[in-house]
Structure formats: C-alpha cells, structure tokens
VEXMAR-981278 format. One line per field, with one value per residue: residue number from 0; y, x, z of N, C-alpha, C in turn. Coordinates in pm, whole numbers, plus 50000, padded with zeros to 5 digits. Atoms other than C-alpha are relative to their C-alpha. Example, Ala and Ser with C-alpha at 12.3 -4.5 7.8 and 13.67 -1.06 7.14 Angstrom:
n = 0:1
n.yy = 49881:49881
n.xx = 50089:49918
n.zz = 50000:49994
ca.yy = 49550:49894
ca.xx = 51230:51367
ca.zz = 50780:50714
c.yy = 50120:50109
c.xx = 50090:49923
c.zz = 50000:50073
END
This chain:
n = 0:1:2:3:4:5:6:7:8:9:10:11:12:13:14:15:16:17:18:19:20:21:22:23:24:25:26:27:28:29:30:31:32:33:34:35:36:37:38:39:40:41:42:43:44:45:46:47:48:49:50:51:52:53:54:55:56:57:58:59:60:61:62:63:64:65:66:67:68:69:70:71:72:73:74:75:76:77:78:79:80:81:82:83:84:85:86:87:88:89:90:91:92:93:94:95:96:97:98:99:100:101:102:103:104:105:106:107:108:109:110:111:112:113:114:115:116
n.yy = 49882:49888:49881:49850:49843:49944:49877:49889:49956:49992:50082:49939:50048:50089:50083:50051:50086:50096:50080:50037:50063:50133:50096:50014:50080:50138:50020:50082:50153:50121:50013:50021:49907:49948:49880:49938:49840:49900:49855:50050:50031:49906:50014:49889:49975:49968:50090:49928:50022:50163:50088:49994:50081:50117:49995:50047:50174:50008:50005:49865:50044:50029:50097:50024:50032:50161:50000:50012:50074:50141:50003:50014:50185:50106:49974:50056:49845:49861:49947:49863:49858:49845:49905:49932:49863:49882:50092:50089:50082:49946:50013:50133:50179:50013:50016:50137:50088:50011:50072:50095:50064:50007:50074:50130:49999:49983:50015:50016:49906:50101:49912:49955:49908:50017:50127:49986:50109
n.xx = 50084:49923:50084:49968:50013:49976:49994:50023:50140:50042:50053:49975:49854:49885:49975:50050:49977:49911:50040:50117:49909:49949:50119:49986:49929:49988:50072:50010:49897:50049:49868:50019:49962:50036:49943:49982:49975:49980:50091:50119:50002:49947:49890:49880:49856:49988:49973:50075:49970:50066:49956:49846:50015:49974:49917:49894:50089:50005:50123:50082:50164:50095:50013:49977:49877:50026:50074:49906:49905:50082:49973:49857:49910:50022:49923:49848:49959:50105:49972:50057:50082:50069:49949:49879:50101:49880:49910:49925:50095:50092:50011:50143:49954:49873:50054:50054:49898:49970:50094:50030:49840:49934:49894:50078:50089:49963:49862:50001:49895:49922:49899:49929:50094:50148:50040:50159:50061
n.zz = 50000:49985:49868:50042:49865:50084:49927:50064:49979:50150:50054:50131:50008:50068:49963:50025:50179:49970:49898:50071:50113:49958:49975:50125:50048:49916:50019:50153:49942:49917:49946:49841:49932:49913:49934:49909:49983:49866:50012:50004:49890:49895:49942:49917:50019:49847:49934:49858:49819:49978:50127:49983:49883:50034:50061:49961:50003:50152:50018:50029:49945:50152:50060:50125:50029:50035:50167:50033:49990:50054:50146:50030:49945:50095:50119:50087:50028:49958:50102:49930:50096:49885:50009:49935:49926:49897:49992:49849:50037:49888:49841:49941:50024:49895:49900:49988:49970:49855:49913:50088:50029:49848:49979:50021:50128:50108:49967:49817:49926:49982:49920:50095:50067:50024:50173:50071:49978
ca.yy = 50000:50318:50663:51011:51283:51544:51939:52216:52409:52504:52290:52496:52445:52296:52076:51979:51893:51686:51508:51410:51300:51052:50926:50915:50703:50444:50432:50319:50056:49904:50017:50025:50377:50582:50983:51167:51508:51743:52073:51847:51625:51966:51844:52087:52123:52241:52075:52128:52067:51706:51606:51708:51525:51249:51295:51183:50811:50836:50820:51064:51104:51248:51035:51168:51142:50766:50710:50835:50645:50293:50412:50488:50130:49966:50112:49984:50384:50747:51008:51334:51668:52010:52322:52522:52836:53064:52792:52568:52307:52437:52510:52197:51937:52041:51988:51689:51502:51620:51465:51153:51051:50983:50788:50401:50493:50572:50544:50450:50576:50342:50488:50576:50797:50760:50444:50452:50166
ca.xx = 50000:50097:50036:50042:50064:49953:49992:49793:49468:49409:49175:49255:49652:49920:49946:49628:49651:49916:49748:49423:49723:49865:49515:49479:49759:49751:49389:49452:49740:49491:49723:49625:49636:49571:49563:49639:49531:49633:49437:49102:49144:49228:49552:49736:50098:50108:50315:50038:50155:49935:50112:50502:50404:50446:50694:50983:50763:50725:50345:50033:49699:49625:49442:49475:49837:49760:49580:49838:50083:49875:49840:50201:50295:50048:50253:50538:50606:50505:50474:50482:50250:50331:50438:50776:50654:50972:51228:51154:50843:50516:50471:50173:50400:50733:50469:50345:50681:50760:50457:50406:50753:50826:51094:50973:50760:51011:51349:51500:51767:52084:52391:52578:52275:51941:51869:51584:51331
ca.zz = 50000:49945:50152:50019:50275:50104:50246:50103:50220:49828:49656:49352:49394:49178:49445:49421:49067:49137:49388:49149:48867:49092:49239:48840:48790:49090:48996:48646:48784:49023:49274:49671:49808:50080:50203:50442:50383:50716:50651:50534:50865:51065:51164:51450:51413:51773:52004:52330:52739:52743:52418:52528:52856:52672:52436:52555:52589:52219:52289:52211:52379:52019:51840:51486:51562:51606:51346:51143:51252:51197:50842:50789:50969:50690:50408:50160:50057:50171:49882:50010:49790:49972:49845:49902:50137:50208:50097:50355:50365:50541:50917:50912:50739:50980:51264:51136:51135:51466:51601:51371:51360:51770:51920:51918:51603:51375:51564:51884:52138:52183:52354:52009:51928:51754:51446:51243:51298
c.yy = 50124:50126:50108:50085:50103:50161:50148:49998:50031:49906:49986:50029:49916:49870:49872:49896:49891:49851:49908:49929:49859:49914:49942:49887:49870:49937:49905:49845:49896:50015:50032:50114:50031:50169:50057:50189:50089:50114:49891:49916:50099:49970:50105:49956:50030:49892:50058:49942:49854:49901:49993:49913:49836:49960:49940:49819:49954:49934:50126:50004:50075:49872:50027:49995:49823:49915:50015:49911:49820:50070:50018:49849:49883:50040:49969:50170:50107:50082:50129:50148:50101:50082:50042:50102:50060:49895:49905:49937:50075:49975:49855:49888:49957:49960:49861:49850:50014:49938:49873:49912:49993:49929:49854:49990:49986:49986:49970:50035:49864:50132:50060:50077:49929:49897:50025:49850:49919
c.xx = 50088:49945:50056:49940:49963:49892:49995:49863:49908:49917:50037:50150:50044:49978:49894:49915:50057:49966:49910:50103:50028:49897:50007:50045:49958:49857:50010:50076:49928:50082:49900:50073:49932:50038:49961:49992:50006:49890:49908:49989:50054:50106:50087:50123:50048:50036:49922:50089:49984:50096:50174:50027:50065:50098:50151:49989:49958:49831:49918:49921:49978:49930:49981:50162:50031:49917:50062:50101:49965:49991:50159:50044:49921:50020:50112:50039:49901:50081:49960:49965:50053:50118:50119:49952:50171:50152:49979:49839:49902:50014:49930:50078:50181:49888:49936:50117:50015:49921:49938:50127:50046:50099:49899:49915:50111:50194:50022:50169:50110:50151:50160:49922:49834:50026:49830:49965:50009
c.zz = 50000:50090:49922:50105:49903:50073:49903:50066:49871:49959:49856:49934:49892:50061:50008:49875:50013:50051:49910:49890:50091:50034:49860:49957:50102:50021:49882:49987:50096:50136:50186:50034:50135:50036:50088:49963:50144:50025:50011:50153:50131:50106:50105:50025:50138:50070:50176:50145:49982:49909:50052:50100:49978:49905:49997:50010:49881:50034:49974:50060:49832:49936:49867:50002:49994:49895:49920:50012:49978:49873:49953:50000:49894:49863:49973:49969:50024:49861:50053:49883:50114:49898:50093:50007:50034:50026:50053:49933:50091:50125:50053:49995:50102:50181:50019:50004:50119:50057:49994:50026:50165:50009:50059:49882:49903:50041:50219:50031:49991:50059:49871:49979:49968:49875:49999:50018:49883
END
C-alpha cells in the first residue's frame, strides 16, 4: 500500500493537481492507496503541554496522531504533495513530522545515538 501525505489548504493548487494526477495514475494501475490530507482532517501542528508530557515516551493522547501512525505502519512507501513556502516546507507538514515521527515509532535511542526503525 501506498500513503500520500499530502499538504495544502488550496483545493485549487498545483498541488492539488498533482494530487488528482497521481490518484489518476495508481487508479489506472489498480494500485492500493491511501491519504492523508492534514488541513482536510484539521491536523494541529502544535506541540500542546498534554502532548510534550508524553513525548519523551514516544506516545500521544492524540488520536489523529495515532491514526496516522497505523496508516504509515500499513505502508510499503510514503509520497509526500506540499508546496515550498519561504524555501523551507510548510509550518503543518514540519509539525506533522515532529509529532508523527516519535521515538519508538520511527526510531530509537541506543547509547551511540538515535537508528531509524
């Protein structure tokens, strides 16, 4: 399965062009997707008090951050849509790694540093 993250509030975007091309394609292949739009599921980027609490435990009381992360874990590749805002990648999709991507989710501690899972 695949997963497309895909970071724009636009409907009327490039990006959202983009987005409808690839459905397009992995439609026409028969292909097993899935997305994750942020904005449409009102995703907050905000790292809150309750949530940092836990952070360090690589857990969430979010639960669209869990949710997320069970769709990620039943994917072979992530395809990421977002616009370049001011060089850099949007505020939503730097908020959504930080909070998606924890330690035990996506990497773990060892006394040389951090490995990816």
């Amino acid at each position: 399965m695949k997963t497309i993250i895909f970071v724009h509030p636009w409907e009327g975007s490039f990006n959202a062009s983009i987005l409808q091309k690839v459905r397009e394609i992995f439609e026409a292949r028969h292909e097993t997707y899935q997305v994750i739009d942020v904005y449409d599921d009102g995703f907050d980027p905000v790292f809150h008090a309750n949530e940092l609490k836990e952070f360090s435990k690589g857990t969430s009381p979010n639960e669209l951050v869990n949710k997320y992360q069970k769709m990620i874990q039943e994917t072979d590749e992530l395809i990421f849509i977002f616009p370049i805002w001011w060089y850099s990648v949007p505020a939503v999709l730097k908020g959504f790694l930080d909070k998606i991507f924890l330690k035990g989710f996506s990497y773990t501690e060892t006394n040389m540093g951090c490995v990816a899972i």
